[in-house]
C-alpha positions in Angstrom: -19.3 6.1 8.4 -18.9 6.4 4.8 -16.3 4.2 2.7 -14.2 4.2 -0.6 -14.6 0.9 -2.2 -13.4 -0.9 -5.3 -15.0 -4.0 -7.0 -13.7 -6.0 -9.4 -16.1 -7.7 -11.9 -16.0 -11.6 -12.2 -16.7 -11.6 -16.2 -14.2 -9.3 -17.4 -11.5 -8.3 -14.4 -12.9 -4.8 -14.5 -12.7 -2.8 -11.8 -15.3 0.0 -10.0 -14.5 2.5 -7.8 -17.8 4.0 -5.7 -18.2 5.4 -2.3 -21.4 4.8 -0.1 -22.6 5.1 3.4 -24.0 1.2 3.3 -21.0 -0.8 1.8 -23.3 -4.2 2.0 -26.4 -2.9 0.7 -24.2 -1.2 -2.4 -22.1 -4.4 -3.3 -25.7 -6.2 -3.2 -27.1 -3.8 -5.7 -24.0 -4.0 -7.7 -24.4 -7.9 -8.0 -28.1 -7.7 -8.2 -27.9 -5.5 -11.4 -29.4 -2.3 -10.1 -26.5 0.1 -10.5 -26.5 0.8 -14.4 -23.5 1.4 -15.1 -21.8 -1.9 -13.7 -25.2 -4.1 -14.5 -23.4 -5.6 -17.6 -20.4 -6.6 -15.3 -22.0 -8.4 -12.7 -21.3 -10.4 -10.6 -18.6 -8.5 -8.3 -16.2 -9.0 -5.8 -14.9 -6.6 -3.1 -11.5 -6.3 -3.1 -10.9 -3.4 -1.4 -12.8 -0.1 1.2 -11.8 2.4 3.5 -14.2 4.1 5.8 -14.2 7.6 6.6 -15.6 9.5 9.0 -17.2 12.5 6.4 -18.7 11.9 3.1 -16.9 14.7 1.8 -13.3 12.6 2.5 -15.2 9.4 1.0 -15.8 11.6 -1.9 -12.4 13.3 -2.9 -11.0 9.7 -1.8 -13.0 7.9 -5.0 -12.0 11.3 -7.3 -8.5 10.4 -6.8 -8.6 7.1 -7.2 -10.3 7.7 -10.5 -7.7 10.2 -11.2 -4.3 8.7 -13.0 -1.7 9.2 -10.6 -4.3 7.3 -8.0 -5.8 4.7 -10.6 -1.3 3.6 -10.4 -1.7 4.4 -6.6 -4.5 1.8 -6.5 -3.6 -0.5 -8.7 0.0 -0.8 -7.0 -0.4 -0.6 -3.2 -4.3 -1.2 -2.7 -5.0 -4.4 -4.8 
């Protein structure tokens, strides 16, 4: 399986959107600094993830979320 997932940072309220194939291993290597771009925001929560059965559908999920009609999609119906 492959999942969708959103984190939202305990500092600032920021959120991160990221797909992965290991959604415990990832949130640990969110929190444990190791992705750079989210290592200044650490420490994370999970507040949201969807598995799907084809990386492909994990990836074009994540682009639309990032995308402004599904940042409002997310923001309104997922968290």
């Amino acid at each position: 399986m492959y999942y969708t997932y959103i984190l939202k940072s305990s500092i600032d309220g920021t959120k991160y959107i990221g797909h992965t194939s290991d959604l415990k291993n990832r949130v640990k290597e969110h929190n444990r600094r190791q992705s750079k771009y989210t290592s200044t925001k650490a420490p994370f929560v999970l507040v949201w993830y969807c598995a799907f059965k084809t990386k492909e559908k994990a990836i074009s999920f994540e682009r639309y979320l990032k995308s402004s009609s599904g940042f409002a999609f997310a923001n309104k119906r997922l968290i």
